[in-house]
Residue frames as qw, qx, qy, qz and C-alpha x, y, z in Angstrom:
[[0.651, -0.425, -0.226, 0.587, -0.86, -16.11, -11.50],
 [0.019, -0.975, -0.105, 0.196, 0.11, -12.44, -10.98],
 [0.635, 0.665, -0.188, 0.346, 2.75, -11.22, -12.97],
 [0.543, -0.357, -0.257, 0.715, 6.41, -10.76, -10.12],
 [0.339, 0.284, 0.009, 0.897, 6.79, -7.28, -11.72],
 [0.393, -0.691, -0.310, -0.522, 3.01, -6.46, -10.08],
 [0.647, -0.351, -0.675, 0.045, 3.79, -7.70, -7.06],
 [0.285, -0.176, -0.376, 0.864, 5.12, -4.62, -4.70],
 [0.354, -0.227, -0.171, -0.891, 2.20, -2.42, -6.01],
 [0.613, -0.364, -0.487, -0.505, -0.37, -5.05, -5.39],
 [0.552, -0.117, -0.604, 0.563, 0.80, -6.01, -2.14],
 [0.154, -0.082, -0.398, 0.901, 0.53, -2.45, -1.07],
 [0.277, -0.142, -0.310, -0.898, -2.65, -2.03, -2.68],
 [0.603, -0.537, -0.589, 0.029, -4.46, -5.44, -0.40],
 [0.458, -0.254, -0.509, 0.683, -3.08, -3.64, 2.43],
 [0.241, -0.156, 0.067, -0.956, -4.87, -0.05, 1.55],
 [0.688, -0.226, -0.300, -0.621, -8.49, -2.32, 1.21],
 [0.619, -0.370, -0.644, 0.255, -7.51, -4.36, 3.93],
 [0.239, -0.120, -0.375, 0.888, -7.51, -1.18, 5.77],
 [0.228, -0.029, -0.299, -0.926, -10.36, 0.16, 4.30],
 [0.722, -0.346, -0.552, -0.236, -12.78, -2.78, 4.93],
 [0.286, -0.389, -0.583, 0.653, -11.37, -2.49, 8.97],
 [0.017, 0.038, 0.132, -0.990, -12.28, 0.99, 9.10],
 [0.532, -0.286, -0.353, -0.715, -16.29, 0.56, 7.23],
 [0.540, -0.338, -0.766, 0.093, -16.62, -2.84, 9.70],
 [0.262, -0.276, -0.616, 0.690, -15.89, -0.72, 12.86],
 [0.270, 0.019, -0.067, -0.960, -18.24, 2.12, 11.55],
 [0.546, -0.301, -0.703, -0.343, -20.83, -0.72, 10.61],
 [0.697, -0.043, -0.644, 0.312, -20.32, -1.80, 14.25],
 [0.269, -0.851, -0.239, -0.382, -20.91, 1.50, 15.94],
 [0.734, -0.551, -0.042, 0.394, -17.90, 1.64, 17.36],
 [0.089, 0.976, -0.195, 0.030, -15.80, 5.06, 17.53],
 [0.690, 0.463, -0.425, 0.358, -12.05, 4.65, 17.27],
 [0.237, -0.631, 0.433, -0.598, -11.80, 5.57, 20.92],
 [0.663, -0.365, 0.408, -0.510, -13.26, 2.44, 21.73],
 [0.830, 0.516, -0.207, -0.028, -11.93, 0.38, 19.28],
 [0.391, 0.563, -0.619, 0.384, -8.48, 1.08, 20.10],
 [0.558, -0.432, 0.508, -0.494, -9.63, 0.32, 23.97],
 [0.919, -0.140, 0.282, -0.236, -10.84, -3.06, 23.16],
 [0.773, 0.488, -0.320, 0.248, -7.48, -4.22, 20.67],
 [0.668, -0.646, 0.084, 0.360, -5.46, -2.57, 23.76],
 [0.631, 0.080, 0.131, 0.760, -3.82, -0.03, 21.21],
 [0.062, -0.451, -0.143, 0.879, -3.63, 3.91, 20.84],
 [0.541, 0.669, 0.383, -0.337, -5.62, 5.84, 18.54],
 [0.344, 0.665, -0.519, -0.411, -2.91, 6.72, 15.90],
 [0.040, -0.236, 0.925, 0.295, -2.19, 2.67, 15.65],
 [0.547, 0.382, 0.744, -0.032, -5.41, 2.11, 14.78],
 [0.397, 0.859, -0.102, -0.308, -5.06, 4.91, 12.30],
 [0.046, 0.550, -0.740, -0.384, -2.13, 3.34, 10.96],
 [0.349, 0.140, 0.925, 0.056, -4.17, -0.12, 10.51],
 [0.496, 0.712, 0.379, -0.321, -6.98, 1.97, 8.65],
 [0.233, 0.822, -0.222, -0.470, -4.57, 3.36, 6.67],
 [0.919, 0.339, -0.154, 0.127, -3.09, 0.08, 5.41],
 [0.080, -0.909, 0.406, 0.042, 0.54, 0.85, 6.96],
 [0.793, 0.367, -0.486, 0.025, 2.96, -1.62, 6.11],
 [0.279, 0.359, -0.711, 0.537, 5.32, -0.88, 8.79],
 [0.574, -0.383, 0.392, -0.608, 2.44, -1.79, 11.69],
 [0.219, -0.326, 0.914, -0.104, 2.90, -5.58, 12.71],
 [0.577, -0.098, -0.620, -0.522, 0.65, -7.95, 11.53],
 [0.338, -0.405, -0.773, 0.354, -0.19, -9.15, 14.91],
 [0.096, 0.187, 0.248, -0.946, -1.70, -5.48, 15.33],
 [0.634, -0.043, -0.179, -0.751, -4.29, -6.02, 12.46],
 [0.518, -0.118, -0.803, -0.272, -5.10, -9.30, 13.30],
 [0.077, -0.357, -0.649, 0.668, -6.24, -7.82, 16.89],
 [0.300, 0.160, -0.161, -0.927, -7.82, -5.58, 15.30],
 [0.536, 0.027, -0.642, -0.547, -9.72, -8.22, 13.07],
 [0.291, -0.208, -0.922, 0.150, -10.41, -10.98, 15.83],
 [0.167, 0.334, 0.504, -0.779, -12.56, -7.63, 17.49],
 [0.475, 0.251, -0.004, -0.844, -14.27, -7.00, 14.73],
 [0.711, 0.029, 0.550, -0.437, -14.95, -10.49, 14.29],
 [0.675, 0.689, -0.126, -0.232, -13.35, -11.31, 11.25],
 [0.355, -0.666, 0.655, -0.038, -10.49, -13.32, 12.22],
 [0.875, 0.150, 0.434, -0.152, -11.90, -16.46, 10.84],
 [0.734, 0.677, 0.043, -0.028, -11.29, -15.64, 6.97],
 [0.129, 0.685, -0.706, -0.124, -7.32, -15.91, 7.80],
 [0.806, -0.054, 0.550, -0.213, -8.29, -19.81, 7.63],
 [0.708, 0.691, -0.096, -0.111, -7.86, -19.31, 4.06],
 [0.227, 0.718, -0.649, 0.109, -4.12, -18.84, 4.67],
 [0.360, -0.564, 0.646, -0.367, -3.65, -20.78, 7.94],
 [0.833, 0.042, 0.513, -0.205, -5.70, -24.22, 7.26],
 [0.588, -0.251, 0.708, 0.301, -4.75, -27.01, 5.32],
 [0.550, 0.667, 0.280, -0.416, -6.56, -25.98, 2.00],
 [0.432, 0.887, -0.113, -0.115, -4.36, -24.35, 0.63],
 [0.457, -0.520, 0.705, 0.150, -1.63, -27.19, 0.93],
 [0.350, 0.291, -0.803, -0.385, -0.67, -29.94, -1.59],
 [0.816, -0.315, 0.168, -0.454, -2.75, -32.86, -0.92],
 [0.636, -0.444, 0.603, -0.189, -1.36, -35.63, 0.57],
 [0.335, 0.335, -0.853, -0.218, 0.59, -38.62, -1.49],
 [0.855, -0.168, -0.053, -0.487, -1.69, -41.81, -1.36],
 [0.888, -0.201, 0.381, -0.160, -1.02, -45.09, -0.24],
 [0.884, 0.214, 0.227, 0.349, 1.16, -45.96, -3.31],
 [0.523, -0.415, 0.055, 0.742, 3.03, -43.10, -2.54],
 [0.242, 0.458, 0.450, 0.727, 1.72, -40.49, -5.67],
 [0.086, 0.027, 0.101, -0.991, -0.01, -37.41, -5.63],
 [0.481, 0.587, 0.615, -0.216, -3.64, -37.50, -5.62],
 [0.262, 0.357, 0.564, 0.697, -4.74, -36.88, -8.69],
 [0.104, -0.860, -0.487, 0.113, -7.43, -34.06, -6.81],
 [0.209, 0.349, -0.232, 0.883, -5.76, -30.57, -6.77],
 [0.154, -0.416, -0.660, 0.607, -6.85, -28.44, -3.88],
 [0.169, 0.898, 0.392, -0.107, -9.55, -25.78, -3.91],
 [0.442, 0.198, 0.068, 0.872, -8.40, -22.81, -5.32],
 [0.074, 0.794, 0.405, -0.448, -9.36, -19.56, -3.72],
 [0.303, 0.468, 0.363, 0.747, -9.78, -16.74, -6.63],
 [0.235, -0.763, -0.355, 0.486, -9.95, -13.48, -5.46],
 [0.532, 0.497, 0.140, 0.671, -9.92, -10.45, -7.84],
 [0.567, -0.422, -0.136, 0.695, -8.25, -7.22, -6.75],
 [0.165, 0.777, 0.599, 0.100, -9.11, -4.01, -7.82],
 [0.159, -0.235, -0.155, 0.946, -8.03, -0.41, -7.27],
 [0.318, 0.643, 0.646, -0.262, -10.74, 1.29, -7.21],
 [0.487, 0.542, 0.556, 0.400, -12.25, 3.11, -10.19],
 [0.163, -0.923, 0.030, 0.347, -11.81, 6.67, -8.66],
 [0.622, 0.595, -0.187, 0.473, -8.87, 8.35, -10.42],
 [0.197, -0.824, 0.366, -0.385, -8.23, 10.00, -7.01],
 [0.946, -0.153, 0.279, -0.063, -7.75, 6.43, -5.63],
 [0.852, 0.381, 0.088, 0.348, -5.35, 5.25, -8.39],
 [0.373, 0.671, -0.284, 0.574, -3.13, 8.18, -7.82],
 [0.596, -0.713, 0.277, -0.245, -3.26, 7.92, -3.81],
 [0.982, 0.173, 0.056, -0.048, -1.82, 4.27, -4.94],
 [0.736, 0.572, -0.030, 0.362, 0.93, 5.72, -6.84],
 [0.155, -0.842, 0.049, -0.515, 1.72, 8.01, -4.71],
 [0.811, -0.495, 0.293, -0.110, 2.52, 5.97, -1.64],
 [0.923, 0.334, 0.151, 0.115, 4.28, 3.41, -4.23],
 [0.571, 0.644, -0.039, 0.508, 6.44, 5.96, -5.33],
 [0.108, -0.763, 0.350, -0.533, 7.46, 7.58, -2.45],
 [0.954, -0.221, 0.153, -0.136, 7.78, 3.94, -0.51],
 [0.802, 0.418, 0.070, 0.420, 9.98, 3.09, -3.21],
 [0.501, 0.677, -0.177, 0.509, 12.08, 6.39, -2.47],
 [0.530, -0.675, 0.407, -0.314, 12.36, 6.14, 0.96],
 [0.946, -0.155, 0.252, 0.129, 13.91, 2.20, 0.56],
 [0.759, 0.475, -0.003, 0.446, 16.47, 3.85, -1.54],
 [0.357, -0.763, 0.192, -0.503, 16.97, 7.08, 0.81],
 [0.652, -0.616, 0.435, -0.078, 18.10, 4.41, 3.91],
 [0.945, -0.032, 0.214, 0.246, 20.38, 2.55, 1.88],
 [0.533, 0.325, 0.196, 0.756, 21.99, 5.39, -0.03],
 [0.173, -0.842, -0.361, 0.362, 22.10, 8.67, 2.25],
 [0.117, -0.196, 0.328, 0.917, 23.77, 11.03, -0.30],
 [0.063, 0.369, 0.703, 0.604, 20.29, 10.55, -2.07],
 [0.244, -0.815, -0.452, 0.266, 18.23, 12.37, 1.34],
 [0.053, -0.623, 0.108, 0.773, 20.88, 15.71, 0.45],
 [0.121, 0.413, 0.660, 0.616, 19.24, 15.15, -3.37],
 [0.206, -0.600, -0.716, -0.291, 16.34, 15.82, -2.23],
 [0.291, -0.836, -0.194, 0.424, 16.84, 18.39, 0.35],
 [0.226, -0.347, 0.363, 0.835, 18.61, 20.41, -2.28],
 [0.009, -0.390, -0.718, -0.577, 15.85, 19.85, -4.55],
 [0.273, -0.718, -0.638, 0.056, 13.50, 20.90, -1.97],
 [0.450, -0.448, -0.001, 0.773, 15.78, 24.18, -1.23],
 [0.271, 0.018, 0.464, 0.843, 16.06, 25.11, -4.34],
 [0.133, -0.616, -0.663, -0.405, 11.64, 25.10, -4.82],
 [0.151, -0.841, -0.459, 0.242, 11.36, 26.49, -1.84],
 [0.195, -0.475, 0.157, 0.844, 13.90, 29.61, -3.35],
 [0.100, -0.152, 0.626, 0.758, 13.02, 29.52, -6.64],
 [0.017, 0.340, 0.906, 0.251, 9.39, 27.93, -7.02],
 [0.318, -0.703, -0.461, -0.438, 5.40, 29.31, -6.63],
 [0.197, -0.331, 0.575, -0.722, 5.52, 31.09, -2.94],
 [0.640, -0.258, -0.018, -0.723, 2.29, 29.47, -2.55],
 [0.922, -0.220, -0.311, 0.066, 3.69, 26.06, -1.87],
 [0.121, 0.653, -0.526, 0.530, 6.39, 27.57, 0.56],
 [0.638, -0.454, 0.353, -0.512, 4.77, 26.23, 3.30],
 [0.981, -0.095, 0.149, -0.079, 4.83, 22.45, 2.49],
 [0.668, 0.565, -0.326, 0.359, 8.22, 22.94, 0.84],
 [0.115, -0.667, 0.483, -0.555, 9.32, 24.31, 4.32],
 [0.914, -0.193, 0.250, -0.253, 7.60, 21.39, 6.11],
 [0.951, 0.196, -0.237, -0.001, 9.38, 19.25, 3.62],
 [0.377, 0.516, -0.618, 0.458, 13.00, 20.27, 4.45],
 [0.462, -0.385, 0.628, -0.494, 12.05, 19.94, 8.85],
 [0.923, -0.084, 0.302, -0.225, 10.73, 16.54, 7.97],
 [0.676, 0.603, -0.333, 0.262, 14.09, 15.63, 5.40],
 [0.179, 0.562, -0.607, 0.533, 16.02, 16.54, 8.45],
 [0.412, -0.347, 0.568, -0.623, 14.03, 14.43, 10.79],
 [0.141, 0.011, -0.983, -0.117, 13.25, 11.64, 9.27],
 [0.547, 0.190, 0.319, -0.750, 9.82, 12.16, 9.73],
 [0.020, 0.023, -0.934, -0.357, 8.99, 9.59, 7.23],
 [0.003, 0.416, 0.854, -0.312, 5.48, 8.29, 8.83],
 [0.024, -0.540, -0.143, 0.829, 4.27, 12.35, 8.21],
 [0.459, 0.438, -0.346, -0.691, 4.17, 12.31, 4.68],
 [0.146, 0.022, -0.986, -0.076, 3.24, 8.09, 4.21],
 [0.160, 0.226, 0.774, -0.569, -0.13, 8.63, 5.89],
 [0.134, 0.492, 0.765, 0.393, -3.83, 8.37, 3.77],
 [0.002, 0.696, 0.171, -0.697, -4.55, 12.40, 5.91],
 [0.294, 0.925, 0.226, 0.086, -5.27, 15.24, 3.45],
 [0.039, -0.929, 0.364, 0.060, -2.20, 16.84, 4.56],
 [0.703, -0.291, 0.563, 0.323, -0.04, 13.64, 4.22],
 [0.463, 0.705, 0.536, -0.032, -1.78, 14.21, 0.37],
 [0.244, 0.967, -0.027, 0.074, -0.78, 17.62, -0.14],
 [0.516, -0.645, 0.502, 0.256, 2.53, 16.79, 1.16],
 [0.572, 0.053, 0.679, 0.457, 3.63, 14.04, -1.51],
 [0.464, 0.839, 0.273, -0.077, 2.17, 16.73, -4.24],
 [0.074, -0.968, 0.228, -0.077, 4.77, 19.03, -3.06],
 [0.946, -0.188, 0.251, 0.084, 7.52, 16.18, -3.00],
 [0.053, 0.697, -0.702, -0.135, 11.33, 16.05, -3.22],
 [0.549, -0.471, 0.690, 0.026, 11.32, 12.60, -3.19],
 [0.820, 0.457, 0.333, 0.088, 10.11, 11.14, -6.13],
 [0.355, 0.842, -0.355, -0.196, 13.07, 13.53, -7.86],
 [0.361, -0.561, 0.732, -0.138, 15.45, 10.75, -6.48],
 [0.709, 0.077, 0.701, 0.017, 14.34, 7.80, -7.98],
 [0.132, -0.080, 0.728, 0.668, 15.58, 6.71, -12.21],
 [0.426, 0.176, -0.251, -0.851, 13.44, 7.33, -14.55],
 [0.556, 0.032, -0.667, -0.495, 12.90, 4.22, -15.39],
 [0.029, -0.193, -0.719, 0.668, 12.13, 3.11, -11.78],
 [0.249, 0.238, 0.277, -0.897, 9.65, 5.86, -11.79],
 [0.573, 0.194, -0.431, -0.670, 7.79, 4.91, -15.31],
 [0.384, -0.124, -0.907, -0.119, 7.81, 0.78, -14.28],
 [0.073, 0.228, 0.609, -0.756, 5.90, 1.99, -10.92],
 [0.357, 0.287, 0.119, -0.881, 3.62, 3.99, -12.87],
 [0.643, 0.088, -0.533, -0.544, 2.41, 1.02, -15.46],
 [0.275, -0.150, -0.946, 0.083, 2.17, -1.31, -12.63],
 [0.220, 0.289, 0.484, -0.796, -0.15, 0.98, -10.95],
 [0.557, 0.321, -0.288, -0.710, -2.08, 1.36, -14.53],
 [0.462, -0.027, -0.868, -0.180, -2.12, -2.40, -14.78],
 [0.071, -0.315, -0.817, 0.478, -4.34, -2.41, -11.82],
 [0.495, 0.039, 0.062, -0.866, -7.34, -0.29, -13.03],
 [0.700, -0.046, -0.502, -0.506, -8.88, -3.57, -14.42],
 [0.764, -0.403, 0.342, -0.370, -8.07, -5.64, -11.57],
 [0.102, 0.536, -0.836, 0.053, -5.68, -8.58, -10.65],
 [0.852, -0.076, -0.356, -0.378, -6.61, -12.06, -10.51],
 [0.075, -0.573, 0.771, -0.268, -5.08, -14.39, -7.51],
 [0.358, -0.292, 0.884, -0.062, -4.76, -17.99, -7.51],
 [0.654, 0.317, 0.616, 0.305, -4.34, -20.50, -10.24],
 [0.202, 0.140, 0.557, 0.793, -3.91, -19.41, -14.17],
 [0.128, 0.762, 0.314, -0.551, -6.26, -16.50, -14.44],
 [0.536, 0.525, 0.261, 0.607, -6.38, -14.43, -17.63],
 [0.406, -0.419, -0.223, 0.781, -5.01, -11.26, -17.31],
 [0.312, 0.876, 0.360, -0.071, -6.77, -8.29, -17.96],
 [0.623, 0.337, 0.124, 0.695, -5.24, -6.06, -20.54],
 [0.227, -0.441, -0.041, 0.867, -3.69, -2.86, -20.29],
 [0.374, 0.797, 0.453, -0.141, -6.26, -0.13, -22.06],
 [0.560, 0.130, 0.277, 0.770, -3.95, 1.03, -24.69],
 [0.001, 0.795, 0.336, 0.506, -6.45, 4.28, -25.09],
 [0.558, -0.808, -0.013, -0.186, -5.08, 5.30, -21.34],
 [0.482, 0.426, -0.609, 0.464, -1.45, 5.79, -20.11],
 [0.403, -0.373, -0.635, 0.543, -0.26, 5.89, -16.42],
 [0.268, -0.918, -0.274, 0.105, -1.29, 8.27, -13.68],
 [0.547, 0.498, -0.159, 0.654, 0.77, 10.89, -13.79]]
């Protein structure tokens, strides 16, 4: 079983490659995002948000998504009866069968640019869920973000300026997105200043516990952290 402390990383991490495998199918498939979005009966940015893994897009969105590209089936896994207890016999017990187990291992991929896109999201996910529960922590960060854009390189003025119009608008969605510029955006980040240290470090070794990959369902051995390799920074 997967350790609880993995579980918000890895979550977010099926949800990038479950985005990632939509996106290659529809390319496989020869089908442009124009027409894609035509036949699901959504716009082009929500199918960009389903490529991108978004959390916040409904799960009835990808699973239009998936039933076009034919791939709807493989939620059987969840939906059917497999993966239930099996049924108490006749003298009332458990069978003595267990059910199948599906085993599925999980991966971030071996890029390093990957593994830090990961974190990235993670960590700024993580400071936005703290950010709508505690708004004194959004003027943190816009005071941090002040301060760089007075004090810091000129050369990141620009995204530092961006940051404050999107601090004050709740843009959120802007800098959460898998774009180049969503990228350069979380480089240039006030928000991660906002979240405890130690917050910040457990994030970063659950991300690092995912270079080897995560086993799911039943007792699995777990692959070790490479002591020769800290987190992403």
């Amino acid at each position: 079983m997967i350790r609880p402390e993995l579980s918000s990383v890895l979550d977010r991490q099926l949800l990038l490659q479950l985005g990632d495998r939509l996106r290659r199918l529809r390319k496989a498939q020869g089908l442009g995002t124009v027409e894609m979005a035509e036949r699901v009966g959504i716009n082009r940015a929500t199918l960009r948000n389903v490529e991108a893994g978004d959390p916040a897009t409904a799960i009835g969105t990808y699973l239009r998504v998936m039933s076009v590209l034919g791939v709807s089936g493989e939620l059987a896994l969840l939906a059917g009866d497999t993966l239930l207890p099996p049924p108490a016999d006749s003298a009332g017990a458990r069978s003595r069968h267990p059910p199948p187990i599906v085993h599925v291992q999980v991966s971030a991929e071996s890029g390093r640019h990957r593994l830090q896109d990961l974190q990235s999201l993670t960590l700024h996910e993580e400071a936005l869920r703290r950010i709508k529960t505690d708004p004194a922590l959004l003027l943190k960060a816009r005071t941090v973000a002040q301060r760089w854009l007075d004090t810091g390189d000129p050369r990141s003025a620009g995204l530092w300026r961006e940051w404050l119009q999107i601090l004050d608008a709740g843009a959120w969605r802007k800098v959460l997105g898998r774009t180049r510029h969503a990228q350069q955006l979380r480089q240039a980040s006030p928000l991660v200043t906002v979240l405890p240290e130690d917050v910040r470090q457990a994030i970063l070794a659950q991300v690092s516990s995912l270079r080897n990959g995560v086993a799911l369902g039943g007792e699995s051995h777990q692959p070790q952290d490479d002591p020769s390799s800290g987190p992403e920074s």
